[in-house]
Kinemage of the C-alpha trace (Angstrom):
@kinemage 1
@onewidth
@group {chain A} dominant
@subgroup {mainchain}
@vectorlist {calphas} color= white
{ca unk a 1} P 9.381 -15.282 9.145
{ca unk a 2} L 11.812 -17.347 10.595
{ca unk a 3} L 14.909 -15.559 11.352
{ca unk a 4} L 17.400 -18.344 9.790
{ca unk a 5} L 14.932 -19.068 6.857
{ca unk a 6} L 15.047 -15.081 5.787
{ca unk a 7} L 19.134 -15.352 6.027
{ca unk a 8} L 19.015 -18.376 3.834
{ca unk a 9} L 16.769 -16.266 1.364
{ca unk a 10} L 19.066 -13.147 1.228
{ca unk a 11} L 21.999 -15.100 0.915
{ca unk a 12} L 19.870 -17.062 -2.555
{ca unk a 13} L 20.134 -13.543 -4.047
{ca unk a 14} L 23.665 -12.501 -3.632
{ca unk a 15} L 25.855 -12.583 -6.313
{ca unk a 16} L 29.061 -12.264 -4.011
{ca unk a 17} L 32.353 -14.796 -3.208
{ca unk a 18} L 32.000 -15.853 0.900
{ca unk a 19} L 34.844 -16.406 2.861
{ca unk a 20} L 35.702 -20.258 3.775
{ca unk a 21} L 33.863 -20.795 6.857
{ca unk a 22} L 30.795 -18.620 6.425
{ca unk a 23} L 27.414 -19.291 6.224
{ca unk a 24} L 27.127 -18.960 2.859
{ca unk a 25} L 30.275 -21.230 2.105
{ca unk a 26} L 27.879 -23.949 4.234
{ca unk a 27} L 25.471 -23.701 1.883
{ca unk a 28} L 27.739 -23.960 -1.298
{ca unk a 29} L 28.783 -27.213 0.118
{ca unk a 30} L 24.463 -28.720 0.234
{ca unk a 31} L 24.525 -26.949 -3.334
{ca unk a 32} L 27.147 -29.054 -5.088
{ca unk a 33} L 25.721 -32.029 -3.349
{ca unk a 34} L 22.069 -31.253 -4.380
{ca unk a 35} L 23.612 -30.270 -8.071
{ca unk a 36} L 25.358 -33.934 -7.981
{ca unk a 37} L 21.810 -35.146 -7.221
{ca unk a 38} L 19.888 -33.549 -9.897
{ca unk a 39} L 22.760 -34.564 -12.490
{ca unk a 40} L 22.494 -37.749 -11.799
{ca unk a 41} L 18.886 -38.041 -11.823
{ca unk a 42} L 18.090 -36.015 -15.482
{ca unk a 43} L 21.251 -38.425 -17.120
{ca unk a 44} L 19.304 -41.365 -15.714
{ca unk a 45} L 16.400 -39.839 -17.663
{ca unk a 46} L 18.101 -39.040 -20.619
{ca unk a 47} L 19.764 -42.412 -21.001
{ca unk a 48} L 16.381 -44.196 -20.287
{ca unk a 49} L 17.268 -46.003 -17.547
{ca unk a 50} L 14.003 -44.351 -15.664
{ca unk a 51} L 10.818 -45.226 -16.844
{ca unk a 52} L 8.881 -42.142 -18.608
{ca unk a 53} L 5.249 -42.639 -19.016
{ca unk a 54} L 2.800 -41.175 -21.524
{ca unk a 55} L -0.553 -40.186 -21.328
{ca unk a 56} L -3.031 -40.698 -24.726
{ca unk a 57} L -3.251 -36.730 -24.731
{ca unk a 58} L -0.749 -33.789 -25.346
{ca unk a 59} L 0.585 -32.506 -22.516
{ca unk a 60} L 1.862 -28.990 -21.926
{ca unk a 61} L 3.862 -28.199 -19.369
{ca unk a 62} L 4.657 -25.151 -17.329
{ca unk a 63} L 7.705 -25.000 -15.124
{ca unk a 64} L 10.391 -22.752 -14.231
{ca unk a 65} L 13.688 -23.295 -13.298
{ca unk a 66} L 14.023 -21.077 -10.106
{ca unk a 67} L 12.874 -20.871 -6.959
{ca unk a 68} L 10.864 -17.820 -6.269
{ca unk a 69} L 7.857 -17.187 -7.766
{ca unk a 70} L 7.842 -16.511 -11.956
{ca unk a 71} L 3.806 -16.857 -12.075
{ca unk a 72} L 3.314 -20.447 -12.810
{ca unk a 73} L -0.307 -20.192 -11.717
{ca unk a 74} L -1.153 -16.892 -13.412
{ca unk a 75} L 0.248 -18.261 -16.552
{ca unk a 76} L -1.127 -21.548 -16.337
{ca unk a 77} L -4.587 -19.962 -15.726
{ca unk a 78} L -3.895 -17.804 -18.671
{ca unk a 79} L -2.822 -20.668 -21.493
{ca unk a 80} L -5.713 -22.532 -20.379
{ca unk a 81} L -8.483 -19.673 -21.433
{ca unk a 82} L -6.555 -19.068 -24.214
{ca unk a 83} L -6.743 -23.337 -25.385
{ca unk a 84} L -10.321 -23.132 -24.052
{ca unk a 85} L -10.881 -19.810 -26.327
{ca unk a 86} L -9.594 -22.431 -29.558
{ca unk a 87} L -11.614 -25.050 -28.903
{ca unk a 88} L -9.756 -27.428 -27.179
{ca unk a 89} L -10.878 -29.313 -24.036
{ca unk a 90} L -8.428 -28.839 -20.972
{ca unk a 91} L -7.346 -30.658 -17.901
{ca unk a 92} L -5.145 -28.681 -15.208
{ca unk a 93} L -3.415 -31.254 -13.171
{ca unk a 94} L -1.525 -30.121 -9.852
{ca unk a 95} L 0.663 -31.568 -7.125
{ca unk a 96} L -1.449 -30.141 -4.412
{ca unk a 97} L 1.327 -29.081 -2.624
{ca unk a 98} L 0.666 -29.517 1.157
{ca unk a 99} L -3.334 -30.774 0.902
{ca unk a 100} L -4.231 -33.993 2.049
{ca unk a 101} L -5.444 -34.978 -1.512
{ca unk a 102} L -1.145 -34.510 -2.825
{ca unk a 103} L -0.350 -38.188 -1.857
{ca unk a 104} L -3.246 -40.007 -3.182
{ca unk a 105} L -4.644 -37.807 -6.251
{ca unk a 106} L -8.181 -36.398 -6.760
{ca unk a 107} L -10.615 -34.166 -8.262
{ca unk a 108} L -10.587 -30.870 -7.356
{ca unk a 109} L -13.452 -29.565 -9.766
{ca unk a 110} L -15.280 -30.983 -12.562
{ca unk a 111} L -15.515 -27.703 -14.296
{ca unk a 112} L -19.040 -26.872 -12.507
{ca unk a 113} L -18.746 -27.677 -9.110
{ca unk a 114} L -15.593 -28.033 -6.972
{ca unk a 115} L -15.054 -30.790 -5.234
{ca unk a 116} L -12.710 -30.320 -2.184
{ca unk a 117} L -11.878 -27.810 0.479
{ca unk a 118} L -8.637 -25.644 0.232
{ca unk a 119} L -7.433 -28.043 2.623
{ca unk a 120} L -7.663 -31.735 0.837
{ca unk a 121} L -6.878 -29.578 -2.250
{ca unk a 122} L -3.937 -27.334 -1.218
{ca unk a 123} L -4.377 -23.719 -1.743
{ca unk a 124} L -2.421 -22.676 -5.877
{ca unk a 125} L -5.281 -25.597 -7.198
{ca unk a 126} L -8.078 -24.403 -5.001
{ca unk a 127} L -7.714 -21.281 -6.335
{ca unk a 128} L -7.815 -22.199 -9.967
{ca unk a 129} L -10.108 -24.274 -9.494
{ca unk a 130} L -12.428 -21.312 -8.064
{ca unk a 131} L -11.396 -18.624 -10.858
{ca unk a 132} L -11.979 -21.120 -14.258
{ca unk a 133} L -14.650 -21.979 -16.134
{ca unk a 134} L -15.197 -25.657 -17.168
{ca unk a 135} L -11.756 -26.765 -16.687
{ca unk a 136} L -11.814 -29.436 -14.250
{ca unk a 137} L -8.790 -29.417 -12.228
{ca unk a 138} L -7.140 -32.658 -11.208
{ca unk a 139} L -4.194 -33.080 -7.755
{ca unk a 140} L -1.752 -35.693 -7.275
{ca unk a 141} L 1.716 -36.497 -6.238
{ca unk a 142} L 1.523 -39.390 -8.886
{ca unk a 143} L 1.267 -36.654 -11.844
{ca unk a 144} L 0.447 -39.584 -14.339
{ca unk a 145} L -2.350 -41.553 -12.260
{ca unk a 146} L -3.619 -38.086 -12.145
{ca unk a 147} L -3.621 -37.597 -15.549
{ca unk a 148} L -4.932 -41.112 -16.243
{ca unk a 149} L -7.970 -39.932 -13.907
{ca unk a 150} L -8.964 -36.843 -16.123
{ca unk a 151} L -8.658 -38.909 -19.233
{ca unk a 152} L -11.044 -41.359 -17.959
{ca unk a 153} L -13.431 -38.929 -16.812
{ca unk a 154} L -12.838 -35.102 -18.881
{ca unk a 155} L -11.311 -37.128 -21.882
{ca unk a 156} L -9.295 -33.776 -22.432
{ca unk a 157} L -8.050 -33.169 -25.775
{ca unk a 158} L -4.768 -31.271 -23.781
{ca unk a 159} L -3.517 -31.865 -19.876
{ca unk a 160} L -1.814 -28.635 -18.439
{ca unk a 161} L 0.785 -29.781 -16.385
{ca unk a 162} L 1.461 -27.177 -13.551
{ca unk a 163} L 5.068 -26.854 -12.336
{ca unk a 164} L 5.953 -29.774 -13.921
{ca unk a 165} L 9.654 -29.267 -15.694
{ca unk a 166} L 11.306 -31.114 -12.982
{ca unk a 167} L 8.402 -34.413 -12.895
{ca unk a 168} L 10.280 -35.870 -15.482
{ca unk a 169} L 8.394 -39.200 -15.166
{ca unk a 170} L 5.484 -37.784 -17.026
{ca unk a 171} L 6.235 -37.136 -20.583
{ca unk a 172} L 5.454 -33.334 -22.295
{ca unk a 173} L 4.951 -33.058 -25.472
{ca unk a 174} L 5.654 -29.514 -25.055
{ca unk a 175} L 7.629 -27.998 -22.201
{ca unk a 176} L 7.172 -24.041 -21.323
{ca unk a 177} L 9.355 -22.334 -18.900
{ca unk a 178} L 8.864 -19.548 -17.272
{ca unk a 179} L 11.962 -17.190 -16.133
{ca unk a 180} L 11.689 -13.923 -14.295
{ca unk a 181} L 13.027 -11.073 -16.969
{ca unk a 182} L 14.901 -9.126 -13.516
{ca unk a 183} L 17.044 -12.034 -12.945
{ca unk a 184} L 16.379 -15.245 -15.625
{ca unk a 185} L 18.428 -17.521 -14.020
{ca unk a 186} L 18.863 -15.797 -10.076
{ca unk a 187} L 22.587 -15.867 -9.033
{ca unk a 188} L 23.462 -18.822 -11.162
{ca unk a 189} L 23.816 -21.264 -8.051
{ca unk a 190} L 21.347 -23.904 -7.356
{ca unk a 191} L 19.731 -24.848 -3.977
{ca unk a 192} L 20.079 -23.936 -0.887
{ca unk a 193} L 23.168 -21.124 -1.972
{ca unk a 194} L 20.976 -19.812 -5.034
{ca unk a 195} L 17.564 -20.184 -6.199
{ca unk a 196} L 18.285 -22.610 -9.521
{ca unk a 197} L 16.358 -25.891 -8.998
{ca unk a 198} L 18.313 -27.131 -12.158
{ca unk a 199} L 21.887 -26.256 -13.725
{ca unk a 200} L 21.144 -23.485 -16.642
{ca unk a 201} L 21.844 -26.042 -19.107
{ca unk a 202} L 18.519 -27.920 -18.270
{ca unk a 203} L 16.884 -25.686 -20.317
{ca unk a 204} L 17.871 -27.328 -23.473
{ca unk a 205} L 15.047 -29.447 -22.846
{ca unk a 206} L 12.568 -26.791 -23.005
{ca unk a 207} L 10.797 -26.013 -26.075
{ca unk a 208} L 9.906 -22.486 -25.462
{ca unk a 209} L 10.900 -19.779 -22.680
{ca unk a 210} L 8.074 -17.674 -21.135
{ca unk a 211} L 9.938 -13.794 -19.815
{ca unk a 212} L 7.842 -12.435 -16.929
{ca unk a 213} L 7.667 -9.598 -15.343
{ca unk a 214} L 9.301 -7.646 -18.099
{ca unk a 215} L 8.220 -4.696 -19.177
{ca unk a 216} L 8.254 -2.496 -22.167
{ca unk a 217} L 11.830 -3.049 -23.529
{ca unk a 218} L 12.603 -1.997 -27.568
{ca unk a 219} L 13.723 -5.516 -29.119
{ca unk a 220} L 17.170 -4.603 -29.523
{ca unk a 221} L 16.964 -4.417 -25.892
{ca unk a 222} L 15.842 -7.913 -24.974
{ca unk a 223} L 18.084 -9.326 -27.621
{ca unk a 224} L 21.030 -7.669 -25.693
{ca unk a 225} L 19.328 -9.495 -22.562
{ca unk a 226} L 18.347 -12.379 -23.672
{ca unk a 227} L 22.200 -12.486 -25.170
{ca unk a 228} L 23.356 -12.204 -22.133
{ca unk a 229} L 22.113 -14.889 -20.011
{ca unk a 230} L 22.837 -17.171 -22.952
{ca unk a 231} L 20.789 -20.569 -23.587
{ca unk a 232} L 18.060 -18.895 -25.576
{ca unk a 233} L 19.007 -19.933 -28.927
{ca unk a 234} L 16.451 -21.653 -31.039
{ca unk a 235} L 14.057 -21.224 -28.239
{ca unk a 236} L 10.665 -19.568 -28.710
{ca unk a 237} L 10.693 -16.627 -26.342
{ca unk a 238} L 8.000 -14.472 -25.036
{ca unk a 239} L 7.761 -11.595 -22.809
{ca unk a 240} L 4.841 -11.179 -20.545
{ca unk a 241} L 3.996 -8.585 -17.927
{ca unk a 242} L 2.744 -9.348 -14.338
{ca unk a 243} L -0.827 -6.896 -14.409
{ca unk a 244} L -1.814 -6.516 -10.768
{ca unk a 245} L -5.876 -6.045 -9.919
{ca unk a 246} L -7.644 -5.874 -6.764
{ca unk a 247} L -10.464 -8.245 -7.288
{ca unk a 248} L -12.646 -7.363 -4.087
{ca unk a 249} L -12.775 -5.595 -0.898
{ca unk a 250} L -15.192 -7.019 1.940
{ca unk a 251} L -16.711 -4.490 4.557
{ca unk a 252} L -15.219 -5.108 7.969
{ca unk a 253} L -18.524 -6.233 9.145
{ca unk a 254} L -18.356 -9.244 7.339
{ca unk a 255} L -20.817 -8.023 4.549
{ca unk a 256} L -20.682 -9.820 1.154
{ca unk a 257} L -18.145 -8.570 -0.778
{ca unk a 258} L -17.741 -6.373 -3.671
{ca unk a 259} L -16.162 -6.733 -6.867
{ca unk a 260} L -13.397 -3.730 -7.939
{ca unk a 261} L -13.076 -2.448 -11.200
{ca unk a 262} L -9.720 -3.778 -12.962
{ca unk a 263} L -7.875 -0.005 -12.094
{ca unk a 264} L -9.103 -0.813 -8.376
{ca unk a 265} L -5.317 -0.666 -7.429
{ca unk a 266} L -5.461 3.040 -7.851
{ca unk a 267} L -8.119 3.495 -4.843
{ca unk a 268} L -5.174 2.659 -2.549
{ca unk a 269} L -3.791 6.360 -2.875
{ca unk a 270} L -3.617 7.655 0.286
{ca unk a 271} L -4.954 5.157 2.142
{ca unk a 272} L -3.471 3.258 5.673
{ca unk a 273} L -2.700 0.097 3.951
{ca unk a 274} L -1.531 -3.573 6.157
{ca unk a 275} L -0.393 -6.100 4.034
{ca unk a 276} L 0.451 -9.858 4.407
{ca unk a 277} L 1.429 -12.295 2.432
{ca unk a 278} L 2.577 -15.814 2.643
{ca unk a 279} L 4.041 -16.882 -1.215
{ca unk a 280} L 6.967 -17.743 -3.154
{ca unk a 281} L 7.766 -14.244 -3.831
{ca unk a 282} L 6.352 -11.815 -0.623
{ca unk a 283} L 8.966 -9.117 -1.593
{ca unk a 284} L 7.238 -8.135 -5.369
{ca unk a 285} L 3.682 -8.027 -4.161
{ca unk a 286} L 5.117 -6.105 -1.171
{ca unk a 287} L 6.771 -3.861 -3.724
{ca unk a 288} L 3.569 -3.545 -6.079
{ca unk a 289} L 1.194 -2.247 -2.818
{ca unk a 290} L 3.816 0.304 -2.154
{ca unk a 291} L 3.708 1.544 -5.691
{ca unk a 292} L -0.344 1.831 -5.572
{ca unk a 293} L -0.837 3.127 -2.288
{ca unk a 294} L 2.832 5.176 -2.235
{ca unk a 295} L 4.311 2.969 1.121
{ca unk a 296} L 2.659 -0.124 2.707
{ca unk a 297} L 1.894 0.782 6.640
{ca unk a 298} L 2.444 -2.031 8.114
{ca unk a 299} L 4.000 -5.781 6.940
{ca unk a 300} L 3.758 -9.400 8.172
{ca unk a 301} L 5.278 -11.950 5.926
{ca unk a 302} L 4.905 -15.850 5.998
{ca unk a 303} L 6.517 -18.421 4.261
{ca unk a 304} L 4.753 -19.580 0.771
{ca unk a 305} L 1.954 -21.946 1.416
{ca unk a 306} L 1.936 -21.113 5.063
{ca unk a 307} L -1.367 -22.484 7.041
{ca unk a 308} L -3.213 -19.704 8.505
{ca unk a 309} L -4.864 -20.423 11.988
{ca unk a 310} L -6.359 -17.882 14.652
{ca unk a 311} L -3.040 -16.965 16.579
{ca unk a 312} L -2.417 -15.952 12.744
{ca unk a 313} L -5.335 -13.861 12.556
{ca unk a 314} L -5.051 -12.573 16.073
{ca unk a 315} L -1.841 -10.921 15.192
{ca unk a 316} L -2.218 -9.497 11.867
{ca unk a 317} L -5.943 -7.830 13.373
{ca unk a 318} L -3.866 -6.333 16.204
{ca unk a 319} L -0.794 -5.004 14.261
{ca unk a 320} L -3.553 -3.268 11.508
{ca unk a 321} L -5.332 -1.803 14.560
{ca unk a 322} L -2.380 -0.737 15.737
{ca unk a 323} L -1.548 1.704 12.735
{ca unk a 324} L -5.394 2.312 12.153
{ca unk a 325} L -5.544 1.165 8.925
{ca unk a 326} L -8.086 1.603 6.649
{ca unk a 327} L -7.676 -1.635 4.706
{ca unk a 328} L -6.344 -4.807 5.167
{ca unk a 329} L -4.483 -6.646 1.876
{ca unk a 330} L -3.778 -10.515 0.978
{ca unk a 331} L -3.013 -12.607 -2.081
{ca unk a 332} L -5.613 -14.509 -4.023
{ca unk a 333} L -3.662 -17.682 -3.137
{ca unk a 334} L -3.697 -16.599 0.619
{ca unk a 335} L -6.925 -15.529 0.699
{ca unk a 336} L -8.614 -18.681 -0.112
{ca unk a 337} L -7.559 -20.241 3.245
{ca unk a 338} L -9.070 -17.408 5.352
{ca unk a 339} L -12.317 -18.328 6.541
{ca unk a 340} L -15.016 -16.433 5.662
{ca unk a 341} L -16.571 -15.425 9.356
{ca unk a 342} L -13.127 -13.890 10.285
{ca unk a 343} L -14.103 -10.476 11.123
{ca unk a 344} L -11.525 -7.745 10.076
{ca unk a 345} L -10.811 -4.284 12.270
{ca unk a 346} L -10.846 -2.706 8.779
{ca unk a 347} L -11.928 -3.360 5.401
{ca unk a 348} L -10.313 -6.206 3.577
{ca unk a 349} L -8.965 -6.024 -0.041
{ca unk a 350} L -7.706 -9.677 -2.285
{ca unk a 351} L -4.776 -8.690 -4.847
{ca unk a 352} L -4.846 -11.216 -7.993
{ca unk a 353} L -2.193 -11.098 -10.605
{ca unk a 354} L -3.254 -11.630 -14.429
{ca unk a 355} L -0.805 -12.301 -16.842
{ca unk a 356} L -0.464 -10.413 -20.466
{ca unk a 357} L 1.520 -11.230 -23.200
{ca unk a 358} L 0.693 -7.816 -24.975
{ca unk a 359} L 2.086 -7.711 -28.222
{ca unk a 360} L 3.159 -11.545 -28.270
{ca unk a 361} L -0.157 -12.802 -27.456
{ca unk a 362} L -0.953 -13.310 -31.360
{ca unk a 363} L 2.981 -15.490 -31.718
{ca unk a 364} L 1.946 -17.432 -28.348
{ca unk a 365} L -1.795 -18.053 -29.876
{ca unk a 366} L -0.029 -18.792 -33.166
{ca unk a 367} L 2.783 -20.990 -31.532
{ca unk a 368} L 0.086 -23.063 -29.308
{ca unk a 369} L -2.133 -23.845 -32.323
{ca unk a 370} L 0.642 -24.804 -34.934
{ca unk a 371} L 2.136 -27.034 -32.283
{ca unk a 372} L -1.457 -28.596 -31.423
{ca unk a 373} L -2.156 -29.270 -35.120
{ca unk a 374} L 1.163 -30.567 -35.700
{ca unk a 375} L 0.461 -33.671 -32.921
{ca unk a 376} L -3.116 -33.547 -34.251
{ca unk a 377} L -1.302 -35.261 -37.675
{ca unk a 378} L 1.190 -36.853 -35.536
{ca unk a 379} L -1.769 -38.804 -34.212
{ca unk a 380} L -3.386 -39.662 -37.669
{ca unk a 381} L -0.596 -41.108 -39.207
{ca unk a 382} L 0.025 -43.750 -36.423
C-alpha cells in the first residue's frame, strides 16, 4: 500500500493530541473543513431546502457512520434472506462503486441471471448479486432513478438501500446503522484525522443501531458499553457477530473448485498460508487467518476496491512461491475480480464473512416485521 495512504490510516486510529505542525495537526485542519461541509449539507436537509425524493416502496437502509469496514454487505445480504424468508419481495440497490455502470444505473441481476461483469457492476454488487437467490440487484450513482428502475421492473414490495445513511436525497423509511462494537464511533474525529464520515450526533436520525463484531458480552456488559459511547437511547440495538467460512479452495491446476464445509477455517492449522486482501478493513481478515492457521506466512495488502491486473498477480504468485506456501487466501469481494484461468503456484482458498445475530435474531425478525406491517397500514389509510 501506498506509503502516505497507510500513515494517513494509522493516524485515523489514534486517539492522541499532535503537536502544531505535525502531520496529524494537517489533517485536523481538512477535518474541521470537511465537518463544516457535512453540517451544512444535513441542516440543508433537515430544513428542506434540498429536495428528498420518495420511492412508492419502503425503503430500508443500511449505513454506517465510519470509515472502515462494519459489514454493510454481509448484513445487507443477511436482512435480505431474512425479508425474502417473510415473504416479502426485495430489491438491493448499490452505488457500484468504481464500475462503469455507477454513473448511469443498471441491472446487475434479475434474480436468475446476472447481467453485468464485475467490471460495469463494481465488485461489493457483483458479489451479491452472485451469492442471492431471486433478489435482483440494481447500481446507480442516482440511488432514486435506480430505485425507480426496480419498481418498474421487480415491483419490490421493499428496496434495500446499501450504504446509504449519507444519500440523503433518497428517503428511508427505516434507517439501520451499523457500528463496529471494538470502537462504535473510531477516535471520535471525522475525515481525513479520524474515520467518522458524520459528527456522532447524526445518528439521531437512525432508527435502529446494528453492533458488529461483538462477541459474547453478559447484558450488563453492553449496557456499560453502549453507556459509554452515548447516543443509544431510544434506539433499537443489536449485536451481531462477524462468522468467518472458507467457501472454496481451487486446485492449483486450475481444476473446478470445491466447496468447504462451514468449519473449513479449521483446515488452515498448520498450513503455509499467503494472504491478500484489498478491502475497507485488510487488518481484521488479516487478524482472523492468523487465528485459524496460528500466523499468516506471508501478506500483501491493497487498498479497498483495488483493480487487480497481471503485474498484480505476478507478484503475489512470486512472494507465495517464495515462502512455499501451501495455499493461497483472498476475500469473496476480491475474489470475484480474479479471472478464472489465473493459474496459482499453490492451492487457492476464498474467505466469506456471514453475519449472525444469535440470540437477537428473533427481536431483529420481530422488529423488521412490526415495522413492515406498520407502513403496510400506513399505506391503506391514505
Amino acid at each position: 500500500m501506498n506509503p502516505v495512504r497507510r500513515k494517513i490510516e494509522l493516524i485515523m486510529d489514534e486517539n492522541t493530541g499532535s503537536s502544531v505542525f505535525s502531520f496529524s495537526t494537517l489533517l485536523s485542519l481538512f477535518s474541521w473543513g470537511y465537518e463544516g461541509l457535512v453540517r451544512t449539507r444535513n441542516f440543508l436537509y433537515q430544513s428542506g431546502f434540498f429536495q428528498v425524493r420518495k420511492l412508492p416502496c419502503r425503503v430500508i437502509s443500511i449505513g454506517n457512520i465510519c470509515v472502515g469496514g462494519t459489514g454493510k454487505t454481509p448484513t445487507t445480504l443477511y436482512t435480505a434472506e431474512l425479508l425474502k424468508n417473510m415473504g416479502y419481495k426485495v430489491c438491493i440497490i448499490s452505488r457500484g462503486y468504481k464500475g462503469r455502470a455507477e454513473k448511469n444505473g443498471g441491472i446487475v441481476s434479475d434474480g436468475g441471471t446476472i447481467l453485468m461483469d464485475v467490471n460495469e457492476a463494481g465488485d461489493e454488487p457483483f458479489m451479491m448479486a452472485g451469492l442471492l437467490k431471486e433478489t435482483p440487484v440494481i447500481v446507480g450513482r442516482d440511488r432514486f432513478g435506480a430505485g425507480m428502475k426496480a419498481v418498474r421492473r421487480f415491483a419490490p414490495d421493499v428496496v434495500l438501500l446499501d450504504d446509504g445513511f449519507q444519500h440523503r436525497k433518497l428517503f428511508r423509511d427505516l434507517d439501520m446503522v451499523l457500528l463496529d462494537y471494538r470502537k462504535p464511533l473510531g477516535n471520535r474525529r471525522l475525515l481525513p484525522r479520524g474515520r467518522l464520515r458524520e459528527p456522532p450526533e447524526a445518528l439521531a436520525r437512525s432508527h435502529a443501531l446494528v453492533f458488529t463484531r461483538s462477541g459474547d458480552e453478559e447484558s450488563r456488559e453492553r449496557e456499560k458499553h453502549l453507556s459509554a459511547i452515548g447516543l443509544t437511547r431510544n434506539k433499537r440495538c443489536f449485536f451481531a457477530r462477524h462468522e468467518p467460512f472458507l467457501e472454496r479452495v481451487m486446485e492449483k491446476d486450475g481444476n473446478p473448485s470445491q466447496i468447504v464445509d462451514p468449519d473449513g477455517l479449521n483446515r488452515l492449522q498448520g498450513k503455509r498460508v499467503f494472504a491478500f486482501s484489498g478491502i475497507a478493513d485488510n487488518r481484521s481478515f488479516l487478524n482472523t487467518l492468523d487465528h485459524y492457521c496460528g500466523g499468516v506466512g506471508g501478506y500483501m495488502e491493497f487498498p479497498d476496491h483495488h483493480p487487480y491486473g497481471k503485474k498484480d498477480f505476478s507478484a503475489i504468485s512470486r512472494a507465495a512461491l517464495a515462502m512455499e506456501a501451501d495455499l493461497i487466501v483472498t476475500t469473496q469481494k476480491d475474489a470475484v475480480k480474479i479471472p478464472g484461468h489465473i493459474k496459482w503456484p499453490a492451492q487457492f482458498g476464498v474467505m466469506g464473512i456471514k453475519i449472525s445475530l444469535g440470540e437477537d435474531e428473533d427481536d431483529f425478525r420481530a422488529f423488521l416485521l412490526e415495522f413492515l406491517m406498520n407502513k403496510e397500514e400506513d399505506i391503506h389509510h391514505v
